[in-house]
MARNU-628244 format. One record per residue (C-alpha): residue in one letter; x, y, z; residue number from 0. Coordinates in Angstrom, 3 decimals. Layout:
N
<node><residu>A</residu><x>X</x><y>Y</y><z>Z</z><num>NUM</num></node>
...
end
This chain:
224
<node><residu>X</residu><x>29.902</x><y>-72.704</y><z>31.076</z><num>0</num></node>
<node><residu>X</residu><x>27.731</x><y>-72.713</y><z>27.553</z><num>1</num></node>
<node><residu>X</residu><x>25.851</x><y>-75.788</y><z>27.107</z><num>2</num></node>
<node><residu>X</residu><x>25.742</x><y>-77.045</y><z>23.765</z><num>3</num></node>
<node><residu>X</residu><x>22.218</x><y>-76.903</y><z>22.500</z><num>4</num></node>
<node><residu>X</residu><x>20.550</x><y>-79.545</y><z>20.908</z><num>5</num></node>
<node><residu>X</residu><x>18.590</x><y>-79.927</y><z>18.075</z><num>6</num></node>
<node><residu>X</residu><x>15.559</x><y>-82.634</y><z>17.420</z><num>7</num></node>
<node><residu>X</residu><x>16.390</x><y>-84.481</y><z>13.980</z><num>8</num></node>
<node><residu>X</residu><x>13.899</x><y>-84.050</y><z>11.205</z><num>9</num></node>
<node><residu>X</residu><x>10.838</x><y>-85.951</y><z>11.491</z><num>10</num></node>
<node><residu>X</residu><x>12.066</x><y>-87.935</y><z>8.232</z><num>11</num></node>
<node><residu>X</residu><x>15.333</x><y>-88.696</y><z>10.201</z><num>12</num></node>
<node><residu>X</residu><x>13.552</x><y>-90.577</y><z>13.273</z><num>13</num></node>
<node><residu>X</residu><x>13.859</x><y>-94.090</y><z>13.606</z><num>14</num></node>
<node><residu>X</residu><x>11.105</x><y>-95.808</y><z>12.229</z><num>15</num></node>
<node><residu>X</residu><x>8.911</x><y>-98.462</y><z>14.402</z><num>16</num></node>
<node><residu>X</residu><x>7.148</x><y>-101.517</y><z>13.859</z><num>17</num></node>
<node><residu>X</residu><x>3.491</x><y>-99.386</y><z>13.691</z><num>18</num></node>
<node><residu>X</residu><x>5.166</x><y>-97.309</y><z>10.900</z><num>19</num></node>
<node><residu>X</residu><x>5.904</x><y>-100.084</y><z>8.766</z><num>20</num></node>
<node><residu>X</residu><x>2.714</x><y>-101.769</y><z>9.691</z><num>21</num></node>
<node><residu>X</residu><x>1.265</x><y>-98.427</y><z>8.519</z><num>22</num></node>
<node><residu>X</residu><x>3.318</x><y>-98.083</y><z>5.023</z><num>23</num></node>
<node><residu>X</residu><x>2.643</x><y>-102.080</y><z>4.308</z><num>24</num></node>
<node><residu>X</residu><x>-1.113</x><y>-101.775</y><z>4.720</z><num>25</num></node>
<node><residu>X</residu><x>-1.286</x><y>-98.934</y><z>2.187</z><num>26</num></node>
<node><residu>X</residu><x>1.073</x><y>-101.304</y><z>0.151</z><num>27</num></node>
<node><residu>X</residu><x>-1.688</x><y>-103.885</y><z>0.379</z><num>28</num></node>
<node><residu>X</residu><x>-4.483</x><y>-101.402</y><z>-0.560</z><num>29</num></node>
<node><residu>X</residu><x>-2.623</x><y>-100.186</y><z>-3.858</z><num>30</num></node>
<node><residu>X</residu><x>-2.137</x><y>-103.649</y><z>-4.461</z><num>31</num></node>
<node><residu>X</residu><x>-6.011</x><y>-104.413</y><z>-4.572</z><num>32</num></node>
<node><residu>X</residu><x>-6.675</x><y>-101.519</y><z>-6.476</z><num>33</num></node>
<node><residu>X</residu><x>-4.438</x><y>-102.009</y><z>-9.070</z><num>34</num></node>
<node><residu>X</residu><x>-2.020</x><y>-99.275</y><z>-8.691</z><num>35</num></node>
<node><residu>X</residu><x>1.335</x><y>-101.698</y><z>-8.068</z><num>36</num></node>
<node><residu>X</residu><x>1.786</x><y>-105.202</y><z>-9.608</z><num>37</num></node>
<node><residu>X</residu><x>2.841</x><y>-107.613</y><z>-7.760</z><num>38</num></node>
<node><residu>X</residu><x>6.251</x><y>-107.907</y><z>-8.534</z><num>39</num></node>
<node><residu>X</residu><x>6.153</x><y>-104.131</y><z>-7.115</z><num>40</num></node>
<node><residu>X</residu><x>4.522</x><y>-104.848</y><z>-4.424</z><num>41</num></node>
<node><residu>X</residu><x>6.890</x><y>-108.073</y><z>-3.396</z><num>42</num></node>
<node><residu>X</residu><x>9.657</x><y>-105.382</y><z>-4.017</z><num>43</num></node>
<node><residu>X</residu><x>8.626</x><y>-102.430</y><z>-1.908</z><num>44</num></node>
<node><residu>X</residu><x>7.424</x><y>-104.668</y><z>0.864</z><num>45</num></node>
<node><residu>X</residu><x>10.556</x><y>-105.663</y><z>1.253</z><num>46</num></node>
<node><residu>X</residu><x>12.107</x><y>-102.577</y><z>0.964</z><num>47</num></node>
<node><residu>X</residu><x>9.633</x><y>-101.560</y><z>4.032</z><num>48</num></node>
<node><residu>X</residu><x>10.771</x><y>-104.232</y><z>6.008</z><num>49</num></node>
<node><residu>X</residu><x>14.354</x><y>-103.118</y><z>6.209</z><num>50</num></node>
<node><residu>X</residu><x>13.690</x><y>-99.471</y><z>6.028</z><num>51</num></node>
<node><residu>X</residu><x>15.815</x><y>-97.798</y><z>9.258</z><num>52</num></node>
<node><residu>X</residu><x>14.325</x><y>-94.356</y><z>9.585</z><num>53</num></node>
<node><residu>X</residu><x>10.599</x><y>-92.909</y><z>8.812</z><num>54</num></node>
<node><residu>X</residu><x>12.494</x><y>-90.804</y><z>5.338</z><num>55</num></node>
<node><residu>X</residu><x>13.216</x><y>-93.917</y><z>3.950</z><num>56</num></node>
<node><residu>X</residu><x>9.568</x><y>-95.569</y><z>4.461</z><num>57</num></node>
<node><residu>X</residu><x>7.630</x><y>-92.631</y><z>3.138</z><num>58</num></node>
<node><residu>X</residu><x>10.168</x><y>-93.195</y><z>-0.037</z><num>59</num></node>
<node><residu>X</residu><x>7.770</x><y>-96.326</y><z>-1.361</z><num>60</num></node>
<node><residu>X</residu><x>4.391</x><y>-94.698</y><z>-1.077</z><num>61</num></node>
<node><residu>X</residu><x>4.836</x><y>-90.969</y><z>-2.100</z><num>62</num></node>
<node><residu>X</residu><x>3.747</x><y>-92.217</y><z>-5.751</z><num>63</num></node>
<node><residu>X</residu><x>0.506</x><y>-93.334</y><z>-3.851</z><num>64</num></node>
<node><residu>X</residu><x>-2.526</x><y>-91.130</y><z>-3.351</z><num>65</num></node>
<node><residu>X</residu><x>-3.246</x><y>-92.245</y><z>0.187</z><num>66</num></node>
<node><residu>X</residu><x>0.422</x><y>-91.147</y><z>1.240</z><num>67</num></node>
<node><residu>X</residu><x>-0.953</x><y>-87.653</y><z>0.340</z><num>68</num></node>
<node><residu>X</residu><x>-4.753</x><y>-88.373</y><z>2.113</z><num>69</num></node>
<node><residu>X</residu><x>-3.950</x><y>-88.058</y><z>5.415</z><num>70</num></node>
<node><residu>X</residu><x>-1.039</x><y>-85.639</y><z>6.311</z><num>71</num></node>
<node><residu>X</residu><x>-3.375</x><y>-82.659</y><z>7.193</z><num>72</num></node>
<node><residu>X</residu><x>-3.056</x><y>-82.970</y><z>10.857</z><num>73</num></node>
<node><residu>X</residu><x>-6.217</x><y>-82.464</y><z>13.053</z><num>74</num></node>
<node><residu>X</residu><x>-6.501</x><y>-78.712</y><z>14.490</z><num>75</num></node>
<node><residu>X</residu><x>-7.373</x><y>-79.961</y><z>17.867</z><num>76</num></node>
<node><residu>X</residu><x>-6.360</x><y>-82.757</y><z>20.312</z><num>77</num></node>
<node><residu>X</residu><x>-9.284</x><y>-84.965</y><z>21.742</z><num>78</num></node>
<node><residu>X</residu><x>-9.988</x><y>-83.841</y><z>25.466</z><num>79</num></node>
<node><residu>X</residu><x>-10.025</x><y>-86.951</y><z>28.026</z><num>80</num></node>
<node><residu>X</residu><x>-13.012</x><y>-86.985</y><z>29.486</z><num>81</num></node>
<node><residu>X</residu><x>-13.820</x><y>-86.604</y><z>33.736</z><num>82</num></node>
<node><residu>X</residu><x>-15.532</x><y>-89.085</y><z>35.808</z><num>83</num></node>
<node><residu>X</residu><x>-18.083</x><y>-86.537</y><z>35.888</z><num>84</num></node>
<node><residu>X</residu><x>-19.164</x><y>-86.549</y><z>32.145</z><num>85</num></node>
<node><residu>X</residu><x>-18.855</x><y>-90.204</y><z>31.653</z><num>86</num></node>
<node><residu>X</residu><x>-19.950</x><y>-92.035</y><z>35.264</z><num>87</num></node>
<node><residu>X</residu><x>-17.592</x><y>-95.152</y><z>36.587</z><num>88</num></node>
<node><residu>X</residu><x>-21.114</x><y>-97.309</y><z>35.292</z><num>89</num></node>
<node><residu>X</residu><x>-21.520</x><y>-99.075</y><z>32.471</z><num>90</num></node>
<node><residu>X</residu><x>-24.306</x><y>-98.338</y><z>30.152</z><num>91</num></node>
<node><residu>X</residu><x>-24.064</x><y>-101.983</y><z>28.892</z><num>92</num></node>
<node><residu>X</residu><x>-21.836</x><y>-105.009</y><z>29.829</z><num>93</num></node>
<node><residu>X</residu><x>-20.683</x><y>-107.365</y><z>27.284</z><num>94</num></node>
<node><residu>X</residu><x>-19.476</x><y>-110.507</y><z>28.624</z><num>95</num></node>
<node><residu>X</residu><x>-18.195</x><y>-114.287</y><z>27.263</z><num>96</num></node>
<node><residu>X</residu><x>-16.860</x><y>-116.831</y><z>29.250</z><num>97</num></node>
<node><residu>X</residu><x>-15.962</x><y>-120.196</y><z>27.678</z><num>98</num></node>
<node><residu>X</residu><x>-18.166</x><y>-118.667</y><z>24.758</z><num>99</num></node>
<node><residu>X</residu><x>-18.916</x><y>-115.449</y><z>22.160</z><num>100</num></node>
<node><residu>X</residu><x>-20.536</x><y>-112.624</y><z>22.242</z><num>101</num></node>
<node><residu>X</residu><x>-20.654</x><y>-109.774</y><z>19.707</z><num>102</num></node>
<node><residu>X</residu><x>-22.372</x><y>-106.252</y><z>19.466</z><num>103</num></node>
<node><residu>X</residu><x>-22.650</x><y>-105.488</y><z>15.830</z><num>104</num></node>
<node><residu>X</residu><x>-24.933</x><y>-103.727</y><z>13.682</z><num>105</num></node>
<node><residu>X</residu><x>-27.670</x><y>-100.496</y><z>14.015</z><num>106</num></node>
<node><residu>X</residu><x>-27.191</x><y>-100.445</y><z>17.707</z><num>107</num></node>
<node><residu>X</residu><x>-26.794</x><y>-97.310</y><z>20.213</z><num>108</num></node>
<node><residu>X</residu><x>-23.935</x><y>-96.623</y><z>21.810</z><num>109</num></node>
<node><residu>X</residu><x>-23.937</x><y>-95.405</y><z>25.155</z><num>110</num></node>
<node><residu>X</residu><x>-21.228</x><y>-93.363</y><z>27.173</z><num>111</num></node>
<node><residu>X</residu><x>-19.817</x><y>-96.270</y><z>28.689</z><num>112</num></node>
<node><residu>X</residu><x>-19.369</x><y>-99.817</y><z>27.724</z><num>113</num></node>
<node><residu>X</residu><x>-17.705</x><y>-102.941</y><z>29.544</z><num>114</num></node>
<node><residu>X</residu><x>-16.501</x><y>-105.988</y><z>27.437</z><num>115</num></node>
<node><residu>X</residu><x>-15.008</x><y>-108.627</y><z>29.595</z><num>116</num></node>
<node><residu>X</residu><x>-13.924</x><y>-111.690</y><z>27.751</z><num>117</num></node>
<node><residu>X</residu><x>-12.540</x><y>-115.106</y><z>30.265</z><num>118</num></node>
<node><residu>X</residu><x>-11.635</x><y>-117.690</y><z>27.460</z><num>119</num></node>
<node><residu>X</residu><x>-13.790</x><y>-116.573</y><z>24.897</z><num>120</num></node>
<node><residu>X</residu><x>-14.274</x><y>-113.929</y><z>22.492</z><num>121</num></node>
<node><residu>X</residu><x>-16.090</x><y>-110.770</y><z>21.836</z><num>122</num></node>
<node><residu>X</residu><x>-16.276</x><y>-108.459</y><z>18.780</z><num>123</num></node>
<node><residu>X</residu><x>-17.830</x><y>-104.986</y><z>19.572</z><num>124</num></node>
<node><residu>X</residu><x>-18.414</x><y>-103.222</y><z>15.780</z><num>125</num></node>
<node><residu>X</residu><x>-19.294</x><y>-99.578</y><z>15.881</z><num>126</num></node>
<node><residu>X</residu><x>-19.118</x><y>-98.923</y><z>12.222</z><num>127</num></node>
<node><residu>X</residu><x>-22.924</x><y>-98.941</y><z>12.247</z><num>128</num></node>
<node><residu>X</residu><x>-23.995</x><y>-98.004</y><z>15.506</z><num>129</num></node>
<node><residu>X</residu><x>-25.477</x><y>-94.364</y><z>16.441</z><num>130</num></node>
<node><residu>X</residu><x>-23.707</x><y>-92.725</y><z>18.621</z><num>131</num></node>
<node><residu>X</residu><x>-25.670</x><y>-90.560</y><z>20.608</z><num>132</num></node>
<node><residu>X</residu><x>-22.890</x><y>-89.131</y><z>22.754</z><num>133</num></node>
<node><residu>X</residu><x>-19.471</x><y>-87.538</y><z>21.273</z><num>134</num></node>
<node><residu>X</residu><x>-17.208</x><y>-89.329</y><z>23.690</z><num>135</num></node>
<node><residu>X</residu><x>-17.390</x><y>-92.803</y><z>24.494</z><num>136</num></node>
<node><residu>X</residu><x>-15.198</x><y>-95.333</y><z>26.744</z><num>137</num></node>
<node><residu>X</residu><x>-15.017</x><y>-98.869</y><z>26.160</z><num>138</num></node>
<node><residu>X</residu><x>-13.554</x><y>-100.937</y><z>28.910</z><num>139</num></node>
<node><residu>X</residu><x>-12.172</x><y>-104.229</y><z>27.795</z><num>140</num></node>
<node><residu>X</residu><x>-10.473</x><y>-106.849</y><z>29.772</z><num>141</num></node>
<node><residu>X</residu><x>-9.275</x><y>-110.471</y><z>28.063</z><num>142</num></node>
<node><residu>X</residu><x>-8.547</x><y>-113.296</y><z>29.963</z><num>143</num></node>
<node><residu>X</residu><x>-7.068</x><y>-116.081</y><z>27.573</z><num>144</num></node>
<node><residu>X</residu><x>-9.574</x><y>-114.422</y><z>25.883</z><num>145</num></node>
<node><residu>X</residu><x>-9.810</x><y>-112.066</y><z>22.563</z><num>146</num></node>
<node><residu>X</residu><x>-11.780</x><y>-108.910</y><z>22.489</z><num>147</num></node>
<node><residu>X</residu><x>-11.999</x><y>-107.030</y><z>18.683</z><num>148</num></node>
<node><residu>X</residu><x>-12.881</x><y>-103.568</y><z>18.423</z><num>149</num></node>
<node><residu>X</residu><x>-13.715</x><y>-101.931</y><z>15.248</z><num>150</num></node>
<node><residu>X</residu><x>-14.789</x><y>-98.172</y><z>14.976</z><num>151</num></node>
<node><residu>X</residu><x>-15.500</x><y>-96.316</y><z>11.805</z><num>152</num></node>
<node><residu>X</residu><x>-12.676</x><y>-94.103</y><z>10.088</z><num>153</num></node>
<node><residu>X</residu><x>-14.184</x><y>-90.976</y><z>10.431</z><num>154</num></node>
<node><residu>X</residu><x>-13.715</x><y>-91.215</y><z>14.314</z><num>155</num></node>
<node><residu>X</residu><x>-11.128</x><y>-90.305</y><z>16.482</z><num>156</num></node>
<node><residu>X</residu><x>-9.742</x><y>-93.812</y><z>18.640</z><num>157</num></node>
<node><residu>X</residu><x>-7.348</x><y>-93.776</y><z>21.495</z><num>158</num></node>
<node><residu>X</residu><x>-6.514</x><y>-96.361</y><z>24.011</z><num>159</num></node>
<node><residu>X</residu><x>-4.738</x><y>-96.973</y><z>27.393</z><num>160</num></node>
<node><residu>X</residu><x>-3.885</x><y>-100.265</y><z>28.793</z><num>161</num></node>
<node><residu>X</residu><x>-1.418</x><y>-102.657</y><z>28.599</z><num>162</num></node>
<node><residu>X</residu><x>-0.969</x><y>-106.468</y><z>28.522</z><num>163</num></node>
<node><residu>X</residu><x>0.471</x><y>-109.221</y><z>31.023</z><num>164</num></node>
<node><residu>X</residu><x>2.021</x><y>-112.112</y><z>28.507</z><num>165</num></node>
<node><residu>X</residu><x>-0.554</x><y>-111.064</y><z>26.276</z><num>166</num></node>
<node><residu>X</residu><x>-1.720</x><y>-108.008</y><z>23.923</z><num>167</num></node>
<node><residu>X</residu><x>-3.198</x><y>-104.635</y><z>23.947</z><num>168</num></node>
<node><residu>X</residu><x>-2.960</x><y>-102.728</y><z>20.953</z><num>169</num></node>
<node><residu>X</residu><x>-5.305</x><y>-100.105</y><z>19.922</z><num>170</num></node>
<node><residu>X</residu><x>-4.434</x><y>-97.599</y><z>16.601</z><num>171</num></node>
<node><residu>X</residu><x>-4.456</x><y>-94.138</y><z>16.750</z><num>172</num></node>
<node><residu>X</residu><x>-6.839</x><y>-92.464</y><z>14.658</z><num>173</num></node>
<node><residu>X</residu><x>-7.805</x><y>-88.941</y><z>14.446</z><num>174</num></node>
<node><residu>X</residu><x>-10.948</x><y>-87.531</y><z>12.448</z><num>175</num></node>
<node><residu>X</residu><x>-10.904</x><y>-84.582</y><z>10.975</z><num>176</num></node>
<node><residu>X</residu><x>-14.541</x><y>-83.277</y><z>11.835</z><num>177</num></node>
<node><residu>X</residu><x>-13.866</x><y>-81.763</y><z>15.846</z><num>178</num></node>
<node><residu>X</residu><x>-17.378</x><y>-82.842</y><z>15.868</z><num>179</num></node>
<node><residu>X</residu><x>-17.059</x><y>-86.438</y><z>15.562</z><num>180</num></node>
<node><residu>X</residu><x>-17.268</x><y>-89.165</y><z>17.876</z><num>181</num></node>
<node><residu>X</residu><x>-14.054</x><y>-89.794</y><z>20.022</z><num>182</num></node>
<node><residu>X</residu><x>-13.590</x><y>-93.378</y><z>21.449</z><num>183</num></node>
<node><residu>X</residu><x>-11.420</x><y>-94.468</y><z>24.544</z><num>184</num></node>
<node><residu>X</residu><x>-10.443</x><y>-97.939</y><z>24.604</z><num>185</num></node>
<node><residu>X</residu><x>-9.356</x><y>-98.593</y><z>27.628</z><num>186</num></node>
<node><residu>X</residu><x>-8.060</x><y>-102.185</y><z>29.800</z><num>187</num></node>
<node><residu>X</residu><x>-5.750</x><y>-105.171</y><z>29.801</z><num>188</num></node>
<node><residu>X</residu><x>-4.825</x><y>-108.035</y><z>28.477</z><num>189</num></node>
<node><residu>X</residu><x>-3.845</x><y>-110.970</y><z>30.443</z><num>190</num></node>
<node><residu>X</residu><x>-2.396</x><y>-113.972</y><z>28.507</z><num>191</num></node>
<node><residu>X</residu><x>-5.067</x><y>-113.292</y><z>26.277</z><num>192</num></node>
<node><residu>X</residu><x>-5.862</x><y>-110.459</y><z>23.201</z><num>193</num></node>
<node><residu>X</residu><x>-7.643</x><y>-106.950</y><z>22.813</z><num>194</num></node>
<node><residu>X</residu><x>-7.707</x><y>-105.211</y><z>19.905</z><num>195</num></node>
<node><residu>X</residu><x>-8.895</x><y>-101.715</y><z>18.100</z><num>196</num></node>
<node><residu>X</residu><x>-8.562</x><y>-100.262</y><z>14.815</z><num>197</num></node>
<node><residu>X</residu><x>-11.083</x><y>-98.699</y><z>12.188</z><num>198</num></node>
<node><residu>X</residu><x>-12.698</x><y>-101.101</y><z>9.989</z><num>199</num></node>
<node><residu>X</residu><x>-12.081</x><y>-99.608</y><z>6.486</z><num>200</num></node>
<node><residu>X</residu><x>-14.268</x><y>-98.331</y><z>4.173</z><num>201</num></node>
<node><residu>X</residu><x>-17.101</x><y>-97.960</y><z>7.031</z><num>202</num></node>
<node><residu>X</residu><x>-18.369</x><y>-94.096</y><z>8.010</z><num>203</num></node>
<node><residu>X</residu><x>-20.899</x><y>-92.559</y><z>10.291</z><num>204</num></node>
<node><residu>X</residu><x>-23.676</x><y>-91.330</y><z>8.881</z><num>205</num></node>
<node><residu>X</residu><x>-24.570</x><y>-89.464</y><z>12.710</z><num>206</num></node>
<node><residu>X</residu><x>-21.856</x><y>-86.951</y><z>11.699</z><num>207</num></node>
<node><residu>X</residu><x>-23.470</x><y>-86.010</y><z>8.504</z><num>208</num></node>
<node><residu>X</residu><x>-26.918</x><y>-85.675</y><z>10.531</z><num>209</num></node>
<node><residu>X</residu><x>-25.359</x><y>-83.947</y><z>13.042</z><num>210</num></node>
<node><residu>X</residu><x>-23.911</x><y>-81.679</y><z>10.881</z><num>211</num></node>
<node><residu>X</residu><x>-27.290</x><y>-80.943</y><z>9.135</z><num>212</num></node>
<node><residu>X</residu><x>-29.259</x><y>-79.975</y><z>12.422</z><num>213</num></node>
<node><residu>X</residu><x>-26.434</x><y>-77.423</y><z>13.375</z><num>214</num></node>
<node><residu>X</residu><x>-27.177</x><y>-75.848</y><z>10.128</z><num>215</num></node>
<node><residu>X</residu><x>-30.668</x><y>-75.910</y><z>10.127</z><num>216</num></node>
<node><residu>X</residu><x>-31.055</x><y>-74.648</y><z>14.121</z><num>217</num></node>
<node><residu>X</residu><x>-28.766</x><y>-71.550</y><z>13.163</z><num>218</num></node>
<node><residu>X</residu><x>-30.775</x><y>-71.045</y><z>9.909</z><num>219</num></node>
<node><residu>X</residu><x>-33.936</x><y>-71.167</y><z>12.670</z><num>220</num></node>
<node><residu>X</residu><x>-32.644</x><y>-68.888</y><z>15.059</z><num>221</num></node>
<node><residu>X</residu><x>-31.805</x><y>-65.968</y><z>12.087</z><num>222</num></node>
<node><residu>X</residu><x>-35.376</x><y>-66.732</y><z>10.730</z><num>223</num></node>
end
């Protein structure tokens, strides 16, 4: 007997989720600021986003917008998880507030491994300065009635792995476009309490550019 074969529906036909009208309403928000949509067109497409059904009918109210065009070159390469044996089960550095705050912010190094544990309190960890001096680094977080923030630069690639027990773990895909930039791993839970991690916007790392530059100048070396 012939089985019928089936076909995947275009990628405009999918269903669209919450994330993808999160996604469409931020760059919503950003034309507004810059000027590009009035307010009145804003209110208008917003809502339109809100009770769009399939991905088609969301890309409908930005493709007048130049960041709808910005980022649909997809990466040539998919960021490797790393072993135990690259990155050890140790912490380079352990953040930790209980009952209190603590935040890691700022020209700072990051190592391979970092541990953020917040028990009702709060942590921000903000990597859109720091140096990173490896190309892959994990960032354990685990909130207790707590709230842990994570903000990486947008020339990075961020993934995460976790979940959350009456609370929320919720971490934003990013992918840089350099195969050469840093990748971060957020991984952890969230019990009855809050971790978060997305790119903090406008922010880049300078390390790439540097990076970038000694490549160049060691193979300019090595013909000399």
């Amino acid at each position: 007997m012939d089985l019928q074969k089936q076909t995947a529906p275009p990628a405009t036909e999918l269903r669209a989720s919450d994330a993808d009208r999160d996604r469409i309403a931020d760059m919503l928000r950003d034309a507004l600021a810059e000027g590009r949509l009035t307010a009145d067109e804003h209110a208008e497409r917003v809502e339109g986003v809100l009770n769009a059904k399939t991905v088609g009918e969301l890309e409908v109210f930005i493709q007048d917008l130049p960041a709808a065009h910005q980022g649909r070159t997809a990466p040539s390469f998919a960021p490797r998880r790393p072993s135990e044996e690259e990155i050890p089960p140790q912490a380079d550095e352990n953040v930790v507030a209980v009952f209190s705050a603590a935040t890691r912010r700022g020209r700072w190094r990051a190592g391979r491994r970092l541990h953020a544990y917040s028990v009702f309190g709060s942590i921000e960890i903000d990597l859109s300065e720091a140096t990173f001096e490896y190309q892959q680094v994990v960032i354990k977080a685990v909130s207790v009635f707590g709230d842990v923030q994570i903000r990486v630069p947008e020339n990075v690639t961020l993934r995460g792995t976790g979940g959350g027990i009456l609370g929320n773990f919720e971490v934003d895909t990013l992918d840089a476009a350099d195969p050469d930039a840093p990748v971060v791993y957020v991984d952890g839970w969230a019990v009855l309490g809050n971790v978060e991690a997305r790119p903090k916007r406008g922010k880049l790392v300078a390390d790439i550019l540097d990076r970038v530059q000694r490549k160049v100048d060691k193979h300019v070396r090595k013909h000399l």
